[in-house]
C-alpha positions in Angstrom: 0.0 0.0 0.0 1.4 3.3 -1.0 1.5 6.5 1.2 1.9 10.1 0.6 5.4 10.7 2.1 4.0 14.2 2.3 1.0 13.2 4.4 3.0 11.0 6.8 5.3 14.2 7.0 2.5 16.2 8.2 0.7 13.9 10.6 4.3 13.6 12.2 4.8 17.1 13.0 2.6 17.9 15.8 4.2 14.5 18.0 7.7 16.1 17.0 6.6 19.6 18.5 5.4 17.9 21.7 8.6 15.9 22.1 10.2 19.4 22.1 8.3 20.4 24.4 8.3 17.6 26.8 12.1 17.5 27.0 12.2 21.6 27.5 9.7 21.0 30.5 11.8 18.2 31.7 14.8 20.7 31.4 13.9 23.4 32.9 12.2 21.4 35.6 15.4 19.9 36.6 16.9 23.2 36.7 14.7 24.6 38.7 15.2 21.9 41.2 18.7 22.3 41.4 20.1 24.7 44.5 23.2 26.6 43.6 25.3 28.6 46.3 27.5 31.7 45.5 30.2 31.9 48.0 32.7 34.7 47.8 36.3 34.1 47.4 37.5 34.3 51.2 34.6 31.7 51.7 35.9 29.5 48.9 39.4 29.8 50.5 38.5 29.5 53.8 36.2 26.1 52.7 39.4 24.9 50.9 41.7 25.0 53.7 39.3 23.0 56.5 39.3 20.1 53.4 35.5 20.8 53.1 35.5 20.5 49.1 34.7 17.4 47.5 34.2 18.3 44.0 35.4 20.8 41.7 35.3 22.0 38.1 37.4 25.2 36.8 36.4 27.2 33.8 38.8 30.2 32.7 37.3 33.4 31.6 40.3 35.0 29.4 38.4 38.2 28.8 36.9 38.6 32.1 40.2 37.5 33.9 38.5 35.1 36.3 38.3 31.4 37.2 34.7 30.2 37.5 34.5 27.4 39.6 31.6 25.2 40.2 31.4 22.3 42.5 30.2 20.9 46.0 31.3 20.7 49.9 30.9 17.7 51.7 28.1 18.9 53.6 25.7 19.6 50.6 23.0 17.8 49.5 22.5 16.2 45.8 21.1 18.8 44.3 23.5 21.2 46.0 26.1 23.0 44.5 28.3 26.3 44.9 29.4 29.0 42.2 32.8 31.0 42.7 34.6 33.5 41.0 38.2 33.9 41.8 41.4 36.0 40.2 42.7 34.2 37.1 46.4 33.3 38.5 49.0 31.1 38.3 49.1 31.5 41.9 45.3 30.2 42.5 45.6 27.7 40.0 48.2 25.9 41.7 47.1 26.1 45.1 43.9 24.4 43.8 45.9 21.8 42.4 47.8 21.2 45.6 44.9 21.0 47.7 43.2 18.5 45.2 46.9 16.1 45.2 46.2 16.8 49.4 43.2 16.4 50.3 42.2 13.5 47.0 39.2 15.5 45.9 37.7 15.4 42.3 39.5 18.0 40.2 38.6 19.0 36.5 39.6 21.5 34.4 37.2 22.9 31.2 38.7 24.9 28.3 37.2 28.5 27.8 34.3 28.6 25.8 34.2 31.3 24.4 37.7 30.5 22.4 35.9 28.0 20.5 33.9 29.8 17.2 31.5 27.1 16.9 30.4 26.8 20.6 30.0 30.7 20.8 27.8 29.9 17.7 25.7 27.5 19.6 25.2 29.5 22.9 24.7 32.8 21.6 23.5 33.1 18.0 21.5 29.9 17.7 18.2 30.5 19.9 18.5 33.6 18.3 18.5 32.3 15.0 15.5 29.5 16.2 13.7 32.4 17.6 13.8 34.2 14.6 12.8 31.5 12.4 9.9 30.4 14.4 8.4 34.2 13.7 9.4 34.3 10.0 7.2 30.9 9.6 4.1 31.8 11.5 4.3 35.3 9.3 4.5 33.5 6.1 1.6 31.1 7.3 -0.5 34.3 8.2 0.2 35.5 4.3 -0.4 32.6 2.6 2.6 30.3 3.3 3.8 27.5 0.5 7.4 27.2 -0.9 6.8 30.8 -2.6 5.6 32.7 0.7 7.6 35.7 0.1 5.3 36.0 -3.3 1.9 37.0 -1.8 2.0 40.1 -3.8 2.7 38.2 -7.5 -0.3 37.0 -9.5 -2.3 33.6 -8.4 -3.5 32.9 -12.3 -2.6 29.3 -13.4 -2.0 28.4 -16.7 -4.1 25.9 -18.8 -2.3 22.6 -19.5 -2.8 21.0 -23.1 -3.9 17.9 -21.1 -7.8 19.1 -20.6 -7.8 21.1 -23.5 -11.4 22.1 -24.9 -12.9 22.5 -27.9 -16.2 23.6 -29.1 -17.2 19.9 -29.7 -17.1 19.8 -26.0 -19.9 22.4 -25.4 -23.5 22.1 -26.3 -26.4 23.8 -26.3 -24.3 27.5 -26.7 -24.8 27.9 -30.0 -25.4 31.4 -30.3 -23.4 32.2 -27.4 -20.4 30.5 -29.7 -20.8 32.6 -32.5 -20.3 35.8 -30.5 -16.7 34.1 -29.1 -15.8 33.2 -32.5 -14.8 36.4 -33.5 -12.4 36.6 -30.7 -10.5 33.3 -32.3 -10.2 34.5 -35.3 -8.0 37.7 -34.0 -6.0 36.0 -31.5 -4.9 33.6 -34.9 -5.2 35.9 -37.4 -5.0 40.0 -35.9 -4.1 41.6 -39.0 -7.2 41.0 -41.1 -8.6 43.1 -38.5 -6.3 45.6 -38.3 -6.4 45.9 -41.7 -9.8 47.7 -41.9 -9.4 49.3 -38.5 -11.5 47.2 -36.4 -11.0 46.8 -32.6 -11.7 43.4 -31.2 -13.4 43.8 -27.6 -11.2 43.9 -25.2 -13.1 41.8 -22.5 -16.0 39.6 -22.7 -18.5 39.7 -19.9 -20.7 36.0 -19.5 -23.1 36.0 -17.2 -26.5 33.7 -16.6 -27.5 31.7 -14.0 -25.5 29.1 -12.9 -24.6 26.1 -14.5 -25.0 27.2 -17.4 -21.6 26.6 -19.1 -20.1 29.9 -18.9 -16.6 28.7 -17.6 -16.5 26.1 -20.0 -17.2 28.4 -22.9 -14.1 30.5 -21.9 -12.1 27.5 -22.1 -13.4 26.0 -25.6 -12.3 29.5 -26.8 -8.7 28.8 -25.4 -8.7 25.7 -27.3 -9.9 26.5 -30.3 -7.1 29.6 -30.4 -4.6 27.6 -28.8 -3.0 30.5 -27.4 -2.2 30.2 -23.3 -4.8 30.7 -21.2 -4.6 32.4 -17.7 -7.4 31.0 -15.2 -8.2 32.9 -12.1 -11.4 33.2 -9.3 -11.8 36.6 -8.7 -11.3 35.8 -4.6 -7.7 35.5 -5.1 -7.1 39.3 -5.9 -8.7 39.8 -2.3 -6.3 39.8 0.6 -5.8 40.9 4.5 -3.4 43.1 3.3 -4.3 46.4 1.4 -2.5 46.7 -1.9 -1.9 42.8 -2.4 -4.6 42.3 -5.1 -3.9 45.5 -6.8 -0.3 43.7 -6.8 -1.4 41.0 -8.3 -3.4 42.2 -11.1 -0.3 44.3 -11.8 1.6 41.0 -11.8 -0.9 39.0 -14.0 -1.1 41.9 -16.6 3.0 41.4 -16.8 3.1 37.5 -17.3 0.1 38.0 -19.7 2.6 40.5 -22.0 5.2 38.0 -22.0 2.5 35.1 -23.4 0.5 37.9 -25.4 -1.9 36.7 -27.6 -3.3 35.5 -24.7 -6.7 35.1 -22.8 -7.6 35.6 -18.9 -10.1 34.1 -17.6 -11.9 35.3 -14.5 -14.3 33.5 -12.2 -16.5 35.1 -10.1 -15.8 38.6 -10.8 -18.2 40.0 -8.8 -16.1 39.2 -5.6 -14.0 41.9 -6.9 -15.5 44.3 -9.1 -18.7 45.3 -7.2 -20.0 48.5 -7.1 -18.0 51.1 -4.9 -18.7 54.2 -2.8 -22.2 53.0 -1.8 -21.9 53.6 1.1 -23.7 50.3 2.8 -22.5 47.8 4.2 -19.1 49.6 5.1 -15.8 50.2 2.9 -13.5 47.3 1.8 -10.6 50.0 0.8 -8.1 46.2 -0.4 -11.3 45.0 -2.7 -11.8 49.0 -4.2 -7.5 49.3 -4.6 -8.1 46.3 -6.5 -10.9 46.8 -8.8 -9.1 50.4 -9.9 -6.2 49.0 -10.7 -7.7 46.3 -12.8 -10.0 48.9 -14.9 -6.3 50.9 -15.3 -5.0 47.8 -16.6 -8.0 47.1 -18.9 -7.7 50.5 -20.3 -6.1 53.0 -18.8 -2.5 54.9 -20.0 -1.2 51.4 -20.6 -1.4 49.2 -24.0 -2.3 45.5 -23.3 -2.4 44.7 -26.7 -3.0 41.2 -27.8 -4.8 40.5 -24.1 -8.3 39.4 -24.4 -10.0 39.0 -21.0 -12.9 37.0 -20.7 -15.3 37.4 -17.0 -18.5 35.1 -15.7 -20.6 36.0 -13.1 -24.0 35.3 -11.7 -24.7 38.9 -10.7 -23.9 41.9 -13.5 -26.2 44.0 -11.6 -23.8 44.1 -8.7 -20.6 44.9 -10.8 -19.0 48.5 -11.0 -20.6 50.4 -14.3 -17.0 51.6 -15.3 -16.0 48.0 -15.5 -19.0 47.3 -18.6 -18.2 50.7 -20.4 -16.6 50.2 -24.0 -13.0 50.1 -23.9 -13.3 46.9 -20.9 -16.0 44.8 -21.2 -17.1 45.9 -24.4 -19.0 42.9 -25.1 -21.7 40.7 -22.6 -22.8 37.7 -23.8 -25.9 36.6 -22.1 -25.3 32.8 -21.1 -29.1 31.8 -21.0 -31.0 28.3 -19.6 -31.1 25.7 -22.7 -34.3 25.1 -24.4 -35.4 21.3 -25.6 -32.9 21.9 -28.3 -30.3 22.5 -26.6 -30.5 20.0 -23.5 -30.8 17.2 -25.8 -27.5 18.3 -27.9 -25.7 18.6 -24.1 -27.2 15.3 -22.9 -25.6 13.5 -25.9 -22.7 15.0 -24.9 -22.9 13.5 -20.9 -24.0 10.3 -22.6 -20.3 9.6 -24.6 -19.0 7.8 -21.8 -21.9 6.3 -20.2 -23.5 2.8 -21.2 -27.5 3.4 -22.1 -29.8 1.1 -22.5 -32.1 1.1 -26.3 -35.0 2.1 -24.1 -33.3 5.8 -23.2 -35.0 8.2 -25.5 -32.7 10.9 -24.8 -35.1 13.6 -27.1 -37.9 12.5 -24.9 -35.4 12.8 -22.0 -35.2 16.7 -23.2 -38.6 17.8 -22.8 -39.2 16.3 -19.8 -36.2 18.5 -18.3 -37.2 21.9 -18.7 -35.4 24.5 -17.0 -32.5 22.2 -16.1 -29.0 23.6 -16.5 -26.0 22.0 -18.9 -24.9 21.3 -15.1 -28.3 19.7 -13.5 -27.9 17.6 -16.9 -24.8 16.5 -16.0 -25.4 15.9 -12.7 -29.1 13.7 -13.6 -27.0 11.5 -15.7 -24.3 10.9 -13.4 -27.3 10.1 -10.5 -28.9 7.4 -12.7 -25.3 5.9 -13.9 -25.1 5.4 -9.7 -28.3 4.2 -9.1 -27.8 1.4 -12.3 -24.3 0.3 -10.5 -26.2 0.1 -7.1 -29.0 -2.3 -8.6 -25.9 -4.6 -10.2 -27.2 -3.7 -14.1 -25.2 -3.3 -17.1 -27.0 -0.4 -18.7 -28.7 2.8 -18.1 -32.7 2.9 -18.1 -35.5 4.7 -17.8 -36.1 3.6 -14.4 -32.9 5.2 -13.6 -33.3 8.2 -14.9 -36.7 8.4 -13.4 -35.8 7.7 -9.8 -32.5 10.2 -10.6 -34.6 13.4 -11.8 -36.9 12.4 -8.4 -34.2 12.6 -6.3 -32.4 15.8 -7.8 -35.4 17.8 -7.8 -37.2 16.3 -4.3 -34.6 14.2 -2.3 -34.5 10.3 -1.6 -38.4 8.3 -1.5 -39.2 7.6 1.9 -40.3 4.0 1.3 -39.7 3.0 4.9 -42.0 5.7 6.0 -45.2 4.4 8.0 -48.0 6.3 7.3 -51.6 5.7 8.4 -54.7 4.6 5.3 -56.3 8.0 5.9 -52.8 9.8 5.3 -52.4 8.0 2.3 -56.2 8.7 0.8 -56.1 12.3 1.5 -52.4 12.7 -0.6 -54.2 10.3 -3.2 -57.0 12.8 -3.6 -54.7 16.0 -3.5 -52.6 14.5 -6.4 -55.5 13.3 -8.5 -57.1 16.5 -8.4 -54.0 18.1 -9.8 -54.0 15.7 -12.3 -57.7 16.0 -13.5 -57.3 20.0 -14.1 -54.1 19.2 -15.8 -55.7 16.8 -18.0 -58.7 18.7 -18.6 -57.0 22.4 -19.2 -55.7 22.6 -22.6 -53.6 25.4 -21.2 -52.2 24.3 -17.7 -49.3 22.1 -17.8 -49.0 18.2 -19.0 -49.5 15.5 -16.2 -46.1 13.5 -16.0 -45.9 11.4 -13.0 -48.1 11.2 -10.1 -46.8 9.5 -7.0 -47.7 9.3 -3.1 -44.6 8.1 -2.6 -43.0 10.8 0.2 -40.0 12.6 -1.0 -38.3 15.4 1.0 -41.2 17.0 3.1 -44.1 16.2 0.6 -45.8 13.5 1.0 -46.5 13.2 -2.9 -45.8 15.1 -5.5 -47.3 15.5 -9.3 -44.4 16.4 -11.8 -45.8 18.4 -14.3 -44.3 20.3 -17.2 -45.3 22.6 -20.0 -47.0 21.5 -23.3 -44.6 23.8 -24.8 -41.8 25.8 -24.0 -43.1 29.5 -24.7 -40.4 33.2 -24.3 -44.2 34.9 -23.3 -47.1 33.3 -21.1 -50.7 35.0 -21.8 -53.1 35.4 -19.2 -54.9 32.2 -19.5 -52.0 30.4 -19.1 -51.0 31.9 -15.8 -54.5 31.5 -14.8 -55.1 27.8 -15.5 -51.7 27.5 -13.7 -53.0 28.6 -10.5 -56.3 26.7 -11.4 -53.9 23.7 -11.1 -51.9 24.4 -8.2 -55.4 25.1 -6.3 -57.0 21.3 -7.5 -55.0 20.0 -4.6 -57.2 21.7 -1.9 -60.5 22.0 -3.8 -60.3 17.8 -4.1 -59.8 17.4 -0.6 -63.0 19.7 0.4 -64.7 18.1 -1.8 -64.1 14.1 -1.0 -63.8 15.0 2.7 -65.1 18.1 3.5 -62.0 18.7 5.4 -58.7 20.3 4.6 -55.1 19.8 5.3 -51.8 21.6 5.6 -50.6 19.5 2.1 -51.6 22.6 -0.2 -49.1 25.1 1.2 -46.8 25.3 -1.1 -49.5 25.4 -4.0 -50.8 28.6 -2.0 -47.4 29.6 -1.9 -46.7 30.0 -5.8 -50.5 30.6 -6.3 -50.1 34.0 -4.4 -46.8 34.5 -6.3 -48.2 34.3 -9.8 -51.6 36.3 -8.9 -49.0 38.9 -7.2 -47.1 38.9 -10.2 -50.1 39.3 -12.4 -51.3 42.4 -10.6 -48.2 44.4 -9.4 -45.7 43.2 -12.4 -47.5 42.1 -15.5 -50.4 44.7 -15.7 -52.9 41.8 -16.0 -56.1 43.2 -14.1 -58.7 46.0 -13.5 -56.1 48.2 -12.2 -54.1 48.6 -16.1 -50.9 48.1 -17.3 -49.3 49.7 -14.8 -45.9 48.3 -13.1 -46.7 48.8 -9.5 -43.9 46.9 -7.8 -40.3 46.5 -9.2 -38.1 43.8 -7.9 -35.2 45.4 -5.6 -31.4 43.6 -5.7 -29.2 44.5 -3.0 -25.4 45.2 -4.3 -24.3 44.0 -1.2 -26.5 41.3 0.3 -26.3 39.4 -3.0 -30.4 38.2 -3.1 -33.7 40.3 -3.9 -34.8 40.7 -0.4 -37.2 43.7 -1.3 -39.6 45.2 -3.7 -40.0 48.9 -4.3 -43.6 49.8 -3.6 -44.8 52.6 -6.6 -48.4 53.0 -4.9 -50.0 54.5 -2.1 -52.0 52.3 0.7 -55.1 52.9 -1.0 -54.0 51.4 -4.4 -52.3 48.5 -2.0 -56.0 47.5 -0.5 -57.3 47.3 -4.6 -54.4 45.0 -5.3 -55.2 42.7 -2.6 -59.0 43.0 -3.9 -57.5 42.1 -7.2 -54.9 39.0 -6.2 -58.5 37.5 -3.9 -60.2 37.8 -7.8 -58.2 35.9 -9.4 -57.3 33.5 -6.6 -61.4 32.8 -5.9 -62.1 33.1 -10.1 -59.8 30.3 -10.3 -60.5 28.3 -7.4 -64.1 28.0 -8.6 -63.2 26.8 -11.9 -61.2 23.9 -10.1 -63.9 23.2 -8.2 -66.2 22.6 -11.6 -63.8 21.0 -13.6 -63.3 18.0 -10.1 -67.1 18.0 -9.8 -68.2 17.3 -13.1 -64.6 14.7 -13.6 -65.9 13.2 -10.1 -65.4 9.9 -11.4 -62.0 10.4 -13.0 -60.7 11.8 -9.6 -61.8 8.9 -8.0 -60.1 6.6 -10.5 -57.3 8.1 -10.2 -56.9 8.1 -6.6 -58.1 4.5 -6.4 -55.1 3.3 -9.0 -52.6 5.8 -6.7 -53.6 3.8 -4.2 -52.7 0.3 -5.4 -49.9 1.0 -7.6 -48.5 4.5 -5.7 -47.3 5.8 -9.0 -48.3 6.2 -12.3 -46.6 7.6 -15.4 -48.0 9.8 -18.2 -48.7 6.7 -20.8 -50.3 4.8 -17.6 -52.5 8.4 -17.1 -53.1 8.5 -20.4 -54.4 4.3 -20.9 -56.7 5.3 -18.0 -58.5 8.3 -18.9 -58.9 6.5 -22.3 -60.1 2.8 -20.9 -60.9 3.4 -17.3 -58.2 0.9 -16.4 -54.3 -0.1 -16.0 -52.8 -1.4 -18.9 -51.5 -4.7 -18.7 -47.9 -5.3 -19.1 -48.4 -6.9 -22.7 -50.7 -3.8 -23.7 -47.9 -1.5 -22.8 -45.5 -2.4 -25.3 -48.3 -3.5 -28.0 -48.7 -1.4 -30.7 -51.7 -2.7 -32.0 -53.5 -1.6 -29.0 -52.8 1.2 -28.9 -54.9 4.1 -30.6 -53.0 6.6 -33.0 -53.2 9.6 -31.4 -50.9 7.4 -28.8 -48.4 6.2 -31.8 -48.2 9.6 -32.9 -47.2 11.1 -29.6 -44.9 7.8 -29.5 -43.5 8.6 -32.4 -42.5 12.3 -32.4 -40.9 11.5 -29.2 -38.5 9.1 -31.1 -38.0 11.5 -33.8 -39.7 9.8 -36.3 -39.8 12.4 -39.5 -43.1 12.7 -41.2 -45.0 10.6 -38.3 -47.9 12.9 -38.8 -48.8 12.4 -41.9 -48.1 8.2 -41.5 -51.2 6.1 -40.8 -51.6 3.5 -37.9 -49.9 0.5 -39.8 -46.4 2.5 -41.0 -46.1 4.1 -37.6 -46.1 0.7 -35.9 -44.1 -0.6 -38.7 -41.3 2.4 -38.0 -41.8 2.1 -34.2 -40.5 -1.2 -34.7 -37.4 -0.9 -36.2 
């Protein structure tokens, strides 16, 4: 088994510290204990003479012209001994040595330390030299320590290795966002056909959407495809204790950049340095503001940085300093949106390369079921259901894997273990199926996916619902038959029970939202188009914790007359769509019941039959009706499906 020689190193250190100290205790302990007597030189003498010494040990002092003695009388103790100094003599010398020759006491005689270079070394300049070390390395730990301490002020950007180089291949579902980067390729290969005609390339490229989104790995497919070096750097590392270290260090990454030129930087995160100054909440950072000036000097200040193209993501441009986005720095933002169904299916073929799918993985179909996902949350719902087919022992990818996977990223683990009570389970039956019903029966709320009493998280069932179709603008029917919807939960359970539960909150929740939205936001009631609340970002605390109010306490009471409209126009269309579907509800609920979750083609079979299909009817094609095929069929990308009749879909579902 190997080990890290570097670990073991490490884990040592703290036992060698403690040794250290143990044995300076033990030291210092003993010398403490230790009982030492100066005597003066007639006492020393006189001490001599009776034969009272038993021990001596003689140490000249050139410079000082003294013996030191050290030793003990008979009369001492163990730990007892006496300190003299006495006139350095020939005379005192040898009456020590005749007394010693008399009286046959122990007599020793040191040389003088201080004529030896290397023992002066030791006593007087070493614990100095320790000392001085031990303060030198707990500095450079406070400042960022490593082999290079003494270079906290010099630049922390890395530069890409050729080993995980990118190339546009690699990123998906960017397509217009790559078009806009191309043009920064073709200068960093090919800079005179722009100087030619006069044109300035941008000298930094701002990307910025929500997260996830690809925006780090955009920057780096243009580094590949240029193949010019590429500086990576978060924008936390400008940001020190010390004021005038990250102003340092963008001076210092600016240098090594010339050296490289044509080159790209790449910053991460540059909102942790370029946000807005001279606010004047929240308190001054004056090292973050020293930074962010001499960066937007650098960019374009007295200075040429030709051939430097720097490329910034962020979650946040409304936080960021406006004299960072003015032409001449960030000339250029590229707006790094969420895919649509185009554009998750190109980036889930590209997470599918190196994993082992089963035929049965439709990954089109896959697509629309995953609206608003990220490239990342794609990524990351593949890599789930590859875990969850190694933890059931199979060789492929399936549906069910991906099924249970987009489960458990959007609502956590099932709770299969959980014991709930019959009554429990009805009343989440019934709150599910009445989503389902208005879903089914509204052209324009959204399509009935999955319902499931299964508890996931803190609901005790869910109903996964998506849009028909992925629309930039929602009309006013649509936002209403949404909240139509989200209210079916509560109307079935007054209805069936006459009783209602805590289940619907977070229905209310977005209900309120969207009727909000509709009245304040979207101009969408009696009062007009009229934006009467504006969302409110704080620079500093990063979320929208606020809204700015445009409207008196008057017009507030007529908007909560308008949100209770909509909310009680739409609450009794629920309740007339469940009542006159009464039998549907209760068919659904009853199969929720026995089977705990059904799928859209199971929904589907039932609203058409009244029953569960039977395992042989689910994968017959003949039984199935052509509206079904059809839908089958454009899922699987079959070209010219509609126009096909029942016989050459089945015969092209086949193949």
């Amino acid at each position: 088994m190997n080990v890290n020689k570097k670990v073991v190193k490490k884990g040592l250190l703290p036992y060698v510290f403690l040794l250290l100290v143990m044995l300076g205790v033990i030291y210092f302990v003993s010398v403490a204990n230790q009982k030492v007597n100066v005597l003066t030189y007639d006492e020393f003498m006189s001490s001599l003479e009776d034969k009272e010494v038993s021990e001596i040990t003689v140490t000249p002092r050139d410079r000082a012209k003294i013996y030191e003695i050290t030793g003990k009388l008979d009369d001492y103790q163990e730990n007892e001994t006496f300190f003299v100094r006495v006139p350095l003599s020939d005379q005192v010398m040898k009456k020590l040595v005749e007394a010693s020759e008399v009286d046959d006491f122990e007599f020793t005689s040191t040389a003088d330390p201080e004529s030896s270079t290397l023992l002066l070394v030791l006593v007087n300049i070493l614990p100095i030299a320790i000392l001085g070390f031990v303060c030198f390395w707990f500095l450079t730990k406070q400042m960022g320590g490593g082999k290079n301490s003494l270079d906290f002020g010099k630049s922390k950007a890395k530069l890409s290795s050729e080993k995980n180089k990118v190339t546009f291949k690699d990123v998906a579902g960017l397509n217009e966002e790559k078009e806009e980067v191309k043009e920064l390729i073709d200068f960093l290969k090919n800079p005179k056909k722009f100087q030619k005609l006069g044109a300035r390339i941008p000298k930094g490229v701002l990307l910025y959407g929500p997260p996830g989104t690809g925006k780090t790995l955009l920057a780096r497919a243009v580094a590949g495809e240029a193949n010019v070096p590429f500086y990576y750097i978060s924008g936390s590392d400008f940001v020190e204790l010390f004021v005038g270290v990250g102003a340092s260090r963008v001076r210092d990454m600016f240098q090594q950049a010339k050296r490289t030129a044509p080159c790209l930087i790449f910053i991460d995160e540059i909102d942790a340095v370029g946000r807005q100054r001279g606010t004047g909440i929240g308190g001054g950072h004056d090292e973050r503001e020293q930074t962010l000036n001499q960066l937007l000097t650098e960019m374009d200040g007295f200075g040429e940085n030709e051939g430097i193209i720097i490329i910034a993501a962020t979650n946040r441009p409304d936080v960021l300093d406006p004299a960072l986005l003015r032409p001449g720095r960030f000339d250029r933002q590229v707006t790094v949106n969420l895919p649509d169904v185009k554009g998750r299916e190109e980036i889930l073929k590209v997470h599918a390369r190196n994993k082992v799918l089963a035929p049965s993985v439709n990954i089109p179909a896959l697509a629309k079921r995953t609206p608003g996902y990220s490239g990342a949350d794609l990524e990351n719902l593949l890599n789930e259901a590859a875990l969850l087919a190694v933890r059931r022992n199979k060789d492929a990818i399936t549906m069910s894997e991906i099924d249970e996977a987009s489960d458990r990223v959007l609502m956590g683990p099932a709770k299969t273990s959980a014991k709930r009570s019959e009554n429990d389970r009805k009343l989440v039956a019934y709150h599910e199926s009445g989503h389902a019903v208005v879903g089914i029966k509204l052209k324009g709320a959204n399509d009935v996916q999955k319902v499931t009493i299964i508890p996931r998280g803190s609901a005790g069932g869910y109903n996964m619902m998506i849009p028909s179709e992925e629309k930039i603008c929602r009309t006013k029917t649509d936002l209403l038959e949404e909240i139509t919807g989200l209210l079916a939960g509560r109307v079935s359970e007054e209805i069936v029970f006459g009783e209602v539960t805590t289940g619907a909150q977070n229905d209310f929740e977005k209900a309120t939202k969207i009727a909000r939205a509709m009245v304040t936001e979207y101009g969408m009631s009696d009062l007009g188009p009229m934006q009467l609340e504006e969302r409110e970002g704080s620079a500093f605390l990063g979320r929208d914790y606020a809204k700015t109010r445009n409207f008196s306490n008057e017009v507030a009471h007529e908007i909560d007359q308008e949100m209770r409209k909509i909310i009680d126009k739409c609450y009794d269309e629920a309740t007339k769509i469940i009542k006159e579907n009464r039998y549907l509800l209760d068919l659904l609920a009853k199969t929720l019941l026995e089977y705990e979750t059904l799928t859209k083609e199971q929904i589907d079979y039932l609203v058409e039959h009244g029953e569960m299909p039977s395992e042989e009817e689910e994968t017959n094609y003949e039984k199935m009706s052509l509206t079904k095929l059809k839908e089958l069929a454009k899922e699987k990308g079959v070209k010219g499906y509609s126009k096909m009749n029942k016989a050459e879909l089945i015969k092209e579902l086949e193949k």
